[in-house]
C-alpha positions in Angstrom: 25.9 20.2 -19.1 23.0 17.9 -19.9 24.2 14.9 -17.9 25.5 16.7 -15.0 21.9 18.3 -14.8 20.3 14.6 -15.4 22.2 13.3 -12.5 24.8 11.2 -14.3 27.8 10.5 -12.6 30.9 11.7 -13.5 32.2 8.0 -14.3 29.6 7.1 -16.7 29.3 10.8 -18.1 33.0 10.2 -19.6 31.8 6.8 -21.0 28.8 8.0 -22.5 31.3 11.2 -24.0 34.2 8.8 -24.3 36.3 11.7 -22.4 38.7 11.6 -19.3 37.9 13.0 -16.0 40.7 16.1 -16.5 38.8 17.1 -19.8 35.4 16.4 -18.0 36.5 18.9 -14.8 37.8 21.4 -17.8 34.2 21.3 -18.9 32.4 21.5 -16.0 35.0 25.6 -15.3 34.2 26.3 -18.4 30.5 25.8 -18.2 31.0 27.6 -14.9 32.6 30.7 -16.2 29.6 31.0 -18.6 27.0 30.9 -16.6 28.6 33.6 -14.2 29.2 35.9 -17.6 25.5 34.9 -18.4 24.3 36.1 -14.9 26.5 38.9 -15.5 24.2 40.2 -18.5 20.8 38.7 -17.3 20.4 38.9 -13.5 23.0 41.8 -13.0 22.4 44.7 -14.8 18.7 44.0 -14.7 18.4 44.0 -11.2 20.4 47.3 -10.7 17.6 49.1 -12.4 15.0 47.7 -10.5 13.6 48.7 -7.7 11.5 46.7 -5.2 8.6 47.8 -2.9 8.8 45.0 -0.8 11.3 41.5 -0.8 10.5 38.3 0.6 13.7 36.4 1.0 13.5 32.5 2.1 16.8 31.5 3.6 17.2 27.6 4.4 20.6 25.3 4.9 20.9 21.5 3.1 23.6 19.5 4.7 25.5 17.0 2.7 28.1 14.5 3.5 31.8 14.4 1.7 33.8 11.5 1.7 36.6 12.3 3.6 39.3 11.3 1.3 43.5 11.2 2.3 45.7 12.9 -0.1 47.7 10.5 -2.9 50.9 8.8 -1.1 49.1 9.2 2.0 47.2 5.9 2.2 48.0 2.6 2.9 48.2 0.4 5.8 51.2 2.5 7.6 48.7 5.2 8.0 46.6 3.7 11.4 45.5 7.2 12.5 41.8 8.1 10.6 39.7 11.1 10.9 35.8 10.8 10.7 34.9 8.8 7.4 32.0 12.3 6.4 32.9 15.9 6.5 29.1 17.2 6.5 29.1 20.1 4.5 26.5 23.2 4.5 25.0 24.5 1.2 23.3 28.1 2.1 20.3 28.8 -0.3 18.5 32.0 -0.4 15.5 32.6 -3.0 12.3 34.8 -3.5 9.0 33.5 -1.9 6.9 34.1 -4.7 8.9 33.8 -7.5 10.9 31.1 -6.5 14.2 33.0 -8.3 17.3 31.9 -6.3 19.5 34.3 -5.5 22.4 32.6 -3.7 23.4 29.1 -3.6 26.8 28.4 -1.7 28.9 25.8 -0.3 30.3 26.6 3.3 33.8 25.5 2.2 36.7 27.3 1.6 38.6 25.3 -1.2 41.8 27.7 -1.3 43.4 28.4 2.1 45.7 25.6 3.4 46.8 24.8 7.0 50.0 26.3 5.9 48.9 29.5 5.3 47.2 29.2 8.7 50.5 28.7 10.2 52.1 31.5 8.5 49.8 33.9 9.9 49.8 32.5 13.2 53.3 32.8 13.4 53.3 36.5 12.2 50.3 37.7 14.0 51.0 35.5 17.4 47.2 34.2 16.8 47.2 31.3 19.2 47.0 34.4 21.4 44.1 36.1 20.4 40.6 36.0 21.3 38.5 34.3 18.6 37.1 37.2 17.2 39.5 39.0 16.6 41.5 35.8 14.7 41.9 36.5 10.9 41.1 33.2 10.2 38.2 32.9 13.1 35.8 31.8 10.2 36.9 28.5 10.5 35.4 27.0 13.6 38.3 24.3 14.0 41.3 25.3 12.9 41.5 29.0 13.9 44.6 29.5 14.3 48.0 26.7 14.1 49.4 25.1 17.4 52.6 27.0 18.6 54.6 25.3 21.4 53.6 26.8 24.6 55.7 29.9 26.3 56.6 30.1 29.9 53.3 32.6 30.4 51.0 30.0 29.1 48.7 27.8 30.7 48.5 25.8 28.1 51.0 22.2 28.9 52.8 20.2 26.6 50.7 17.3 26.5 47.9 19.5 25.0 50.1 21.1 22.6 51.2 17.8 21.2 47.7 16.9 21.1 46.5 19.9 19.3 49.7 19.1 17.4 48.6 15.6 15.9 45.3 16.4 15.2 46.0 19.1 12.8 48.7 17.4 11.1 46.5 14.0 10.5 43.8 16.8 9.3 46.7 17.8 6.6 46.8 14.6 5.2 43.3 14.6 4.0 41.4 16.6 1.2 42.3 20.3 0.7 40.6 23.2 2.3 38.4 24.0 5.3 35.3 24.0 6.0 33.8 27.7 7.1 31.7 28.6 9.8 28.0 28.7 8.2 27.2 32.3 9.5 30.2 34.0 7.8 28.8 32.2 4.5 25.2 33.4 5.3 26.7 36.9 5.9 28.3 37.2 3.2 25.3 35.8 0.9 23.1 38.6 2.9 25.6 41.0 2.0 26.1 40.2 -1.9 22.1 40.1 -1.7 21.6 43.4 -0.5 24.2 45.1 -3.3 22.5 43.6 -5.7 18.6 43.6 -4.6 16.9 47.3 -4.4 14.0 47.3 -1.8 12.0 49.6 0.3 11.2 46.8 2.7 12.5 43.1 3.1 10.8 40.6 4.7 12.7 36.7 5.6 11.6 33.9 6.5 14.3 30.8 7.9 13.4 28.3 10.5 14.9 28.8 13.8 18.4 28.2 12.9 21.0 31.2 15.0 23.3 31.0 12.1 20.3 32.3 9.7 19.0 34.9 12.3 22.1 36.3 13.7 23.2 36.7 9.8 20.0 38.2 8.8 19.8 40.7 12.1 24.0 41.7 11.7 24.0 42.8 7.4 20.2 44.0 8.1 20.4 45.8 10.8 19.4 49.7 10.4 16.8 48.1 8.1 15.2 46.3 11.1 16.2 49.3 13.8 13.9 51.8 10.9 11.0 48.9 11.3 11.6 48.6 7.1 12.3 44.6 7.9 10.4 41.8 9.5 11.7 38.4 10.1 9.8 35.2 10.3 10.1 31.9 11.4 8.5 28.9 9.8 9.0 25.1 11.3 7.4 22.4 10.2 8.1 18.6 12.0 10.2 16.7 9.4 9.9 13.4 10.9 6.1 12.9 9.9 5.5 10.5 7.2 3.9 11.1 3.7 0.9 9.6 4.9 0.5 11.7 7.9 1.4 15.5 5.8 -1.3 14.3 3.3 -4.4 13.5 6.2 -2.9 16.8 8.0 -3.8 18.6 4.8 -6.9 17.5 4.1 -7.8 17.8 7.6 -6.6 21.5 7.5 -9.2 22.3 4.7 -11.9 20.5 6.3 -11.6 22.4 9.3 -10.9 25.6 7.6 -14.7 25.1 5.0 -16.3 24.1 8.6 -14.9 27.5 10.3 -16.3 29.4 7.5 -19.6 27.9 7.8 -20.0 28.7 11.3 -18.1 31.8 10.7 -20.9 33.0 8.6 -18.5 33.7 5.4 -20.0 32.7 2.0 -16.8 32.4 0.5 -15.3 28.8 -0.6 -11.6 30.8 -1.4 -9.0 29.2 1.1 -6.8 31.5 0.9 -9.6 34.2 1.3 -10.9 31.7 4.6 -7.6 31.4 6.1 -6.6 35.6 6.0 -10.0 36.1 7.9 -9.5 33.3 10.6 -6.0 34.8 11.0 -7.8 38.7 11.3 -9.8 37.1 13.8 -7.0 35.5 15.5 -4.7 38.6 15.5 -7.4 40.6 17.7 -6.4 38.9 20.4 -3.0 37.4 20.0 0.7 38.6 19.7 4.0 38.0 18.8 5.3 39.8 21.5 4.5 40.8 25.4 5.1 44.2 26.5 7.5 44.4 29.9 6.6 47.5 32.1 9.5 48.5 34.5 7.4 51.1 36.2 9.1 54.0 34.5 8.6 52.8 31.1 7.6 49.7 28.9 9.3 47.7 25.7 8.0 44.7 23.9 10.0 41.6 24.4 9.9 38.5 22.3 7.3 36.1 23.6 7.9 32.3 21.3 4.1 32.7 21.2 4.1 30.8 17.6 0.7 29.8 15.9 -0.1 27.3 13.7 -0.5 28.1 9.4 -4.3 27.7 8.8 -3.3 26.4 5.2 -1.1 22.7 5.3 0.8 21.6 2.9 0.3 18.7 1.1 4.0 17.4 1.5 4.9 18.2 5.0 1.4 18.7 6.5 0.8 21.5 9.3 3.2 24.5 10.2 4.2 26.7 12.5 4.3 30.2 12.3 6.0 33.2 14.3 7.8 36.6 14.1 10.3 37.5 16.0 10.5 41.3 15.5 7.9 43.8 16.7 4.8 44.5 14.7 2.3 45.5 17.5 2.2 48.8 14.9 0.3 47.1 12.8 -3.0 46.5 12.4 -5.0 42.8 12.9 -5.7 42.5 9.1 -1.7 43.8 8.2 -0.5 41.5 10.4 -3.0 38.4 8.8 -1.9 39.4 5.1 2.0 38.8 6.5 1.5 36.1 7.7 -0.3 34.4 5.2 2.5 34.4 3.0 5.0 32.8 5.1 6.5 29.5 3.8 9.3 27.6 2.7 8.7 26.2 -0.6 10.9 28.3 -2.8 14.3 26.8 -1.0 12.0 23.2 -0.6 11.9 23.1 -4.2 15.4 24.0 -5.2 17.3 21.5 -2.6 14.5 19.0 -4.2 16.3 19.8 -7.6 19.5 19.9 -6.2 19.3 16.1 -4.6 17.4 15.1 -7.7 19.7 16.4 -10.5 23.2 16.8 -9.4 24.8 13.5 -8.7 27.7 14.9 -6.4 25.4 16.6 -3.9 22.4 13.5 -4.2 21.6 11.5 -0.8 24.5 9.0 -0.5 24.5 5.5 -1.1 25.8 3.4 2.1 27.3 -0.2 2.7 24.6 -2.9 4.7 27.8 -2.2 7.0 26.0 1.4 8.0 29.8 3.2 8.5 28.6 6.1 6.3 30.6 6.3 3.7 29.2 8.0 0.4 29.8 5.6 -2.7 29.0 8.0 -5.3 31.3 9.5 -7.7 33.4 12.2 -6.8 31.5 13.8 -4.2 34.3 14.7 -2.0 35.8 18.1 -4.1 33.4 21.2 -2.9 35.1 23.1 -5.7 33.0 21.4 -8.0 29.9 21.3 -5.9 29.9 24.9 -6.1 30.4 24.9 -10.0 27.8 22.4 -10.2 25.2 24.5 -7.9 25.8 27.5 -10.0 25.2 26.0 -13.2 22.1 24.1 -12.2 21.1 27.7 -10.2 21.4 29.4 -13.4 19.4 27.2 -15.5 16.9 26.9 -12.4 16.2 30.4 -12.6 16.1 31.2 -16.5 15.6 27.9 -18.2 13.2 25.6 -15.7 9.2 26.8 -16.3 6.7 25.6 -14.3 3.3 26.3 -13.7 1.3 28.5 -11.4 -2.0 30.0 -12.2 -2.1 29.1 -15.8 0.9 30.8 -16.0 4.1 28.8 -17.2 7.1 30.9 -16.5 10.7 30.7 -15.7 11.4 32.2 -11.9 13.4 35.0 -13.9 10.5 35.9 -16.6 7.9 36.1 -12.7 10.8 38.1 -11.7 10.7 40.2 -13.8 14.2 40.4 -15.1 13.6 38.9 -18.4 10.9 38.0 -20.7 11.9 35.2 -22.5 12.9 31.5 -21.6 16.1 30.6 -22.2 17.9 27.4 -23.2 21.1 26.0 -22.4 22.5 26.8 -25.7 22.0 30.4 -24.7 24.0 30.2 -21.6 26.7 28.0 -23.4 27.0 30.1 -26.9 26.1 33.4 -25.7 27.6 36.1 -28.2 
């Protein structure tokens, strides 16, 4: 557990245990099964007897590449046809704004169903003639249902039947499983989130991603229709260098001391600057414009976003909006909301993810530039989503940082525990 959590590969972690890779895969389900027993008794039964007055819920997606990889006795040269050298895989992460606990962490992947299954039920159900949604298998975006020859009522010809054909039978020869449409995964996560998770009011912030917000609106939705939910959008522009985030952030509190100056505020607090210069702000500017149809008037959604008066010092300014309704509120309500707005509790995780789990770190490439991953075993998201939950599990109860003078474990500012744990307790626990 200690290698795969210092980024070791799983070639050199059998040297270093002088093991083979069968007894190392035993390991890593059996690691598995403990930390889901250990979340179990820890984040389980805790959280059922909590209750929330108000969640903050980050949602963010980290895309990885597999190696797509044919199946053994299906290389060799005989075998001309190829399919795209990376399958780029979702991983959908979900934590707690201020606590940084990480709820969720899964692979968009479905490891167990096979193309033959898909056949089976599209021979039984008659699926190749049924509109998407209402597909059993319509979760996976490319392989919905199996290609049946065409019947005399169909406008579908030969030629793109044989097509259809080829490319799902050079699709068989390849790794196992399908990949799953990332907004079923988010659903469900929202879902298993919400059964778990007692709240009186939840509040999400995603970037502007229709797989996040259609998940989020669908599993939330009498929570939003009741006004009991809020959703936010924060975007920041990823293509700005290290340099440029770091002058954007010093800049930000320059301009932000100067505003309070002129301002009149005695105050040096920026956070304390920035929720009065967004009361200001919110006097004057909204979210959403109101539509009057002569006989009545709704709000509408106006993409009126503002900019965070507080940077960051790792991605520099960014950009703020809501996209439900809070003209309710008052200026100083809205000001406090959107203060808290941010991204750093899914930030940090992937960071932890690329930096400690070798299968799911940025991959290495030939000076040829074709893509392809050279690092060990990265091509199984079985494992992946082993590995995540046993580096989310020690992430949560076992990883301390510091806040405030404050070192804690994201479970212990949780709330769910009070001690910090060690991976002997998740390994041997009694």
């Amino acid at each position: 557990m200690k290698l795969l959590l210092s980024r070791v590969p799983i070639t050199r972690a059998c040297e270093i245990l002088e093991i083979g890779r069968g007894t190392y895969y035993d390991k890593l389900e059996f690691v598995y099964r403990r930390c889901l027993e250990f979340l179990e008794r820890h984040e389980t039964k805790p959280l059922q007897k909590m209750q929330f007055r108000e969640m903050w819920l980050n949602t963010d997606k980290m895309t990885y590449f597999l190696n797509n990889v044919r199946k053994k006795g299906m290389g060799g040269s005989q075998y001309v046809e190829v399919e795209d050298s990376q399958f780029p895989t979702n991983v959908v992460i979900t934590a707690e704004v201020f606590f940084r606990y990480v709820f969720r962490s899964d692979v968009a992947y479905d490891w167990e169903l096979t193309l033959g299954d898909i056949a089976l039920d599209t021979l039984l159900m008659k699926e190749d003639h049924l509109s998407e949604f209402a597909k059993k298998h319509a979760r996976i975006p490319k392989y919905s249902h199996y290609p049946m020859p065409p019947s005399k009522n169909d406008t579908q010809t030969n030629g793109e039947y044989q097509k259809d054909l080829e490319n799902i039978e050079r699709r068989a020869k390849y790794i196992d499983g399908l990949h799953v449409n990332s907004t079923y995964t988010t659903i469900a996560q929202y879902w298993l989130i919400k059964q778990l998770v007692k709240a009186m009011e939840w509040r999400f912030v995603t970037d502007k991603d229709n797989s996040l917000m259609t998940s989020i609106f669908r599993v939330f939705a009498k929570e939003f229709r009741l006004s009991d939910a809020h959703h936010f959008l924060c975007q920041t522009d990823k293509t700005k260098s290290r340099k440029q985030a770091r002058e954007q952030f010093i800049q930000a509190r320059v301009d932000l001391v100067n505003w309070g100056i002129n301002s009149g505020y005695d105050t040096k607090s920026l956070r304390k600057l920035a929720f009065l210069k967004l009361e200001e702000m919110f006097h004057h500017h909204q979210f959403h414009k109101e539509i009057s149809t002569g006989v009545s008037s709704h709000y509408e959604y106006a993409d009126n976003p503002i900019e965070h008066p507080l940077a960051t010092i790792d991605r520099g300014f960014r950009w703020v909006d809501c996209t439900t309704n809070l003209s309710s509120l008052e200026s100083k309500d809205i000001a406090n909301l959107i203060l808290n707005v941010n991204d750093n509790a899914t930030n940090m995780f992937i960071q932890h993810i690329r930096r400690r789990l070798s299968i799911l770190e940025r991959p290495i490439t030939t000076a040829r530039g074709d893509g392809k991953s050279y690092i060990y075993s990265n091509f199984n998201p079985k494992y992946a989503q082993m590995a995540l939950t046993i580096l989310r599990t020690y992430y949560n109860f076992c990883f301390a940082y510091k806040t405030n003078d404050r070192i804690e474990t994201p479970a212990q500012r949780l709330g769910i525990t009070r001690k910090k744990f060690n991976i002997n307790d998740i390994i041997y626990m009694q």
